[in-house]
C-alpha positions as CSV (number, residue, x, y, z in Angstrom):
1,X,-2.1,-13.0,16.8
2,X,-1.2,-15.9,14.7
3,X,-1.0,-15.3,11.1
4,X,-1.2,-17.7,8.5
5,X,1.8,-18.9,7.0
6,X,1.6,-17.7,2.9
7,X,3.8,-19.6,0.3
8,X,4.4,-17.9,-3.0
9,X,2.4,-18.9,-6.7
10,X,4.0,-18.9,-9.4
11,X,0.9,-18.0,-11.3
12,X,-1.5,-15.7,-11.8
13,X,-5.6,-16.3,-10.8
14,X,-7.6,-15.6,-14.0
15,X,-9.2,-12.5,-13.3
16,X,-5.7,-11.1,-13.2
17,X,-4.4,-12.8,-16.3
18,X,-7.5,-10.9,-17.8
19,X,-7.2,-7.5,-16.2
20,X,-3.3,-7.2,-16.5
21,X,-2.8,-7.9,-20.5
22,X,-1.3,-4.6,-22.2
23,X,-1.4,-4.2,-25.8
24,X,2.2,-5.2,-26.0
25,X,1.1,-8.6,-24.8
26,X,3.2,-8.0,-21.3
27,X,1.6,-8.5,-18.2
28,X,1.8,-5.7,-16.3
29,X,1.4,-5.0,-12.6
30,X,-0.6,-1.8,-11.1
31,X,1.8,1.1,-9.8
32,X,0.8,0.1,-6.2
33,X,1.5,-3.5,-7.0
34,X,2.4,-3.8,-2.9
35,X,-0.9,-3.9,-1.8
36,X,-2.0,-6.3,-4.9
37,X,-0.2,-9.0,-3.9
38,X,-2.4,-10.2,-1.2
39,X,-5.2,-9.7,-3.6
40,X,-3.8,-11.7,-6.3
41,X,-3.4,-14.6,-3.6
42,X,0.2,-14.2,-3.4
43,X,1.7,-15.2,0.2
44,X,4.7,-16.0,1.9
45,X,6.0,-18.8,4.0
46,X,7.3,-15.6,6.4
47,X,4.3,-13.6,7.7
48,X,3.8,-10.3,5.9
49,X,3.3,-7.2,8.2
50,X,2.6,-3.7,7.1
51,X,3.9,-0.3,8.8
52,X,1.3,2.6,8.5
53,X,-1.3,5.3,9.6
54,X,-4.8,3.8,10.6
55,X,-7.0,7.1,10.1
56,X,-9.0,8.4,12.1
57,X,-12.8,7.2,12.0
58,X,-14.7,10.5,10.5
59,X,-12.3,10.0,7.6
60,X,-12.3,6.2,7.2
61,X,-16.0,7.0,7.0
62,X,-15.9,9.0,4.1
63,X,-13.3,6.7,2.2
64,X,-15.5,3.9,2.8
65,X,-18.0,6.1,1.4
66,X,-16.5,6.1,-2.1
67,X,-15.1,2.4,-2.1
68,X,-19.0,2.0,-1.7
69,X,-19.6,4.2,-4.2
70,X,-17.4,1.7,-6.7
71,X,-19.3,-1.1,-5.7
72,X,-22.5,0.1,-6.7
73,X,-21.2,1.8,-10.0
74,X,-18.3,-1.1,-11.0
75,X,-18.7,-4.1,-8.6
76,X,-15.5,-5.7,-7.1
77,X,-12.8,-3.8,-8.1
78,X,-8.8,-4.5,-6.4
79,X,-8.6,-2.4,-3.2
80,X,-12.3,-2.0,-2.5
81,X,-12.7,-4.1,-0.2
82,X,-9.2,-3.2,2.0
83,X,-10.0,-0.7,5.3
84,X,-8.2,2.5,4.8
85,X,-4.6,2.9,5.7
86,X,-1.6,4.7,4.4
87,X,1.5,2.2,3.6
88,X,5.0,3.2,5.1
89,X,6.1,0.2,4.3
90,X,5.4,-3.6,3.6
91,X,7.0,-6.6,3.8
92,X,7.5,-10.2,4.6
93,X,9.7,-10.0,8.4
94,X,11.1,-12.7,10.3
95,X,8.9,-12.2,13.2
96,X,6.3,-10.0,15.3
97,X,8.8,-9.5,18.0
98,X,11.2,-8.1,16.0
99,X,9.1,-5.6,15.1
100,X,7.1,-4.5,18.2
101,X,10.6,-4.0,19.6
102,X,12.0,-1.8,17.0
103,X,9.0,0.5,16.4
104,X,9.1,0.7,20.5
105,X,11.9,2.4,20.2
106,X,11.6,4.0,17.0
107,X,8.5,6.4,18.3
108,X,10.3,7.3,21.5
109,X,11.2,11.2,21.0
110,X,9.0,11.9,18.0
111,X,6.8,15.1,18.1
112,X,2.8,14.6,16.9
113,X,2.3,16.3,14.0
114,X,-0.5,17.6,11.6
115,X,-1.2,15.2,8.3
116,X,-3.0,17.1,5.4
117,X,-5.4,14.9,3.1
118,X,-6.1,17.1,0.0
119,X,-8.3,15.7,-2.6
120,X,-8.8,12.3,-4.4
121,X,-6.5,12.0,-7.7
122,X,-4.8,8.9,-9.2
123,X,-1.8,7.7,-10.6
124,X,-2.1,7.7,-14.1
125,X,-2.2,4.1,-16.1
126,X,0.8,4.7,-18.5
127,X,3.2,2.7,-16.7
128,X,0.2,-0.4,-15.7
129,X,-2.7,0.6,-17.7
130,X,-4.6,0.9,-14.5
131,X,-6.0,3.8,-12.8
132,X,-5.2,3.9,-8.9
133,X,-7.8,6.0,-7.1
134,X,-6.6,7.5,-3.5
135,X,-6.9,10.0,-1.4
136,X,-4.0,12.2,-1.7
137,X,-1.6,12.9,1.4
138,X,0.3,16.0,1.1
139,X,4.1,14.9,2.0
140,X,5.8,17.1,4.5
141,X,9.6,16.6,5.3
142,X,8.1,14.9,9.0
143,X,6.2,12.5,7.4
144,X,8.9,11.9,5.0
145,X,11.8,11.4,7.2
146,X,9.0,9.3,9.5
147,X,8.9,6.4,6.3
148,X,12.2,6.7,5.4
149,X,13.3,5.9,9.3
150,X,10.8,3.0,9.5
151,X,12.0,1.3,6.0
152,X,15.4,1.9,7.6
153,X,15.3,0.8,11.1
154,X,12.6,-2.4,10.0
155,X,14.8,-3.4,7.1
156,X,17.1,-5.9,8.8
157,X,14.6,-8.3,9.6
158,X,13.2,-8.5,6.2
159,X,12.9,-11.8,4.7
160,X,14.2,-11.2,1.3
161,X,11.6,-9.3,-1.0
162,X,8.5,-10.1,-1.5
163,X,7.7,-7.8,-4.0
164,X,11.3,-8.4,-6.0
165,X,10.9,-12.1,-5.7
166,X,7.2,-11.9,-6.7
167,X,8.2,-9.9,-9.8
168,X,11.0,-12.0,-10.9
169,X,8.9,-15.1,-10.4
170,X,5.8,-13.5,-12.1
171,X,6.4,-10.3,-13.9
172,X,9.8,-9.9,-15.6
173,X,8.8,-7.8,-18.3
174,X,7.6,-5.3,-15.2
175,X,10.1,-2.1,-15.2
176,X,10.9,0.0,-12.2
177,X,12.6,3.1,-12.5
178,X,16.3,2.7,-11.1
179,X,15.7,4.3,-8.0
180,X,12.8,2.1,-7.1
181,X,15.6,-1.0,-8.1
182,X,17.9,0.6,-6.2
183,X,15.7,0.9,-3.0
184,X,14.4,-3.3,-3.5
185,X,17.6,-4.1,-3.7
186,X,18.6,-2.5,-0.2
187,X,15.3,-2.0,1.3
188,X,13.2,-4.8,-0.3
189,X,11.0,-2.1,-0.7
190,X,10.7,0.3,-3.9
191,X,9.1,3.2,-2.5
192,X,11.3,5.2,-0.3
193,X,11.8,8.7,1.2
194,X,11.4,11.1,-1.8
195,X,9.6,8.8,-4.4
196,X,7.4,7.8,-1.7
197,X,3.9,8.9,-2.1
198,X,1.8,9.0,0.7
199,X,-2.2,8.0,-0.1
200,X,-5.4,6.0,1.2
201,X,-6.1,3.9,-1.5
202,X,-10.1,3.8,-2.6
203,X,-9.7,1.6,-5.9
204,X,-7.7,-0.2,-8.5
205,X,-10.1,0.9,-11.6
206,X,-9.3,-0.6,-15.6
207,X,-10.0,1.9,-18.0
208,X,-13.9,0.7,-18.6
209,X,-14.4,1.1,-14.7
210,X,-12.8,4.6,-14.6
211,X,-15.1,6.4,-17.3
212,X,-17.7,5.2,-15.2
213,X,-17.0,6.5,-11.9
214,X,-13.7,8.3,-12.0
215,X,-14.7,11.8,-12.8
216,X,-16.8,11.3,-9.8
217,X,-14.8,10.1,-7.6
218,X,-12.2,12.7,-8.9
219,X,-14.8,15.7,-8.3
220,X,-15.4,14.4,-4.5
221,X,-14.3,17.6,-2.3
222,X,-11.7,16.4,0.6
223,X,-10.0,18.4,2.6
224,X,-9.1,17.1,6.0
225,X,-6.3,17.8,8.5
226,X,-5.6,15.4,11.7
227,X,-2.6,15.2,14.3
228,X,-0.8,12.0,13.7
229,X,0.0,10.8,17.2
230,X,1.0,7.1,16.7
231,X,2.2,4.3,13.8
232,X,0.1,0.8,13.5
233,X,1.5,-2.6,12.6
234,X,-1.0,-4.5,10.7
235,X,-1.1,-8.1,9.7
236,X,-2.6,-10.3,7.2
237,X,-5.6,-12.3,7.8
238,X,-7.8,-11.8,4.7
239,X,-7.7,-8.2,5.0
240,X,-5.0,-6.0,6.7
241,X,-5.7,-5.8,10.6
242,X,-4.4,-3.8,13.4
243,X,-1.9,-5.8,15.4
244,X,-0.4,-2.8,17.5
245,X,-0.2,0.6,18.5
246,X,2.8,3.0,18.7
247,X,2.2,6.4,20.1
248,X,4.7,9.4,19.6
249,X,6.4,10.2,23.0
């Protein structure tokens, strides 16, 4: 599948010079900032590819469910419109082929094993001043060790950083704690092993949207277990898109 070649901007589209003004006058990125970039219009000369869990359909249906949900009560929100998936990592790499090869062998001689969604929750907005809604995946020392290995084995084909280039370029003010530095630095990814959290985004809410719909959303009962048996590769074309499967052998 051919994907479009993306060139960074070295500005922002209004809507987000609106939403992402703090009262300190920085601008100020939402924690998962990775999956934002696309949605700001940000792109890459190198095609951007995302490693992750496409879930199964009985519990895409019930995310979709409550990105609907937002629509009705908030209209277009970031992240509503993205199909559900769980991010182990993302990144700008120098090809597909690269890729298929290394997750080929990656999956040989892993074990399926069970994932645990528990809940909807958010990370609070202290750090972006936004409220990101997901389901929450409870991490288990498989799955951990699973995006650890992937950021690992996927990192040498990595075209610099696309979220540390993006930042310098665009958000300098933007802190990271110094592990998440650390991990750009030699990853070009921030989120790694233990401050990795795994979650199915629903919606990127400002404060005005959350008192509208977030205790809702919040209160939604979801408890759901399924047996991972595979990895996806996803590209970018408008929306995330499954490129290829990897099952466990």
């Amino acid at each position: 599948m051919h994907l479009a070649p993306l060139k960074f901007l070295t500005t922002f589209g209004t809507s987000l010079n609106r939403d992402v003004k703090s009262n300190d006058g920085l601008r100020r990125l939402p924690e998962n900032f990775i999956y934002d970039l696309i949605n700001y219009h940000i792109v890459n000369t190198v095609p951007a590819y995302l490693i992750g869990i496409d879930p199964p359909e009985d519990l895409k249906k019930e995310i979709y469910r409550l990105k609907n949900r937002v629509l009705e009560v908030c209209g277009e929100q970031q992240q509503v419109n993205e199909p559900p998936h769980c991010t182990f990592v993302v990144n700008n790499f120098s090809g597909e082929k690269e890729i298929d090869e290394t997750l080929r062998k990656l999956v040989q001689g892993i074990s399926p094993f069970y994932v645990d969604v528990n809940g909807i929750t958010y990370f609070p907005p202290e750090q972006s001043g936004f409220y990101m809604v997901h389901a929450s995946i409870r991490k288990t020392g498989e799955l951990e060790k699973l995006q650890k290995r992937i950021v690992t084995d996927t990192s040498g084909f990595r075209q610099g950083s696309l979220l540390q280039e993006y930042l310098k370029t665009n958000v300098p003010a933007y802190k990271c704690m110094p592990e998440e530095l650390a991990n750009l630095e030699r990853y070009g990814f921030p989120y790694v092993g233990k401050n990795w959290k795994p979650h199915i985004s629903i919606a990127i809410l400002d404060t005005e949207a959350f008192d509208k719909v977030g205790e809702e959303l919040t209160k939604t009962e979801l408890n759901y277990r399924f047996f991972l048996r595979e990895i996806v590769l996803f590209g970018y074309e408008n929306k995330w898109k499954p490129l290829r499967t990897y099952r466990f052998e």
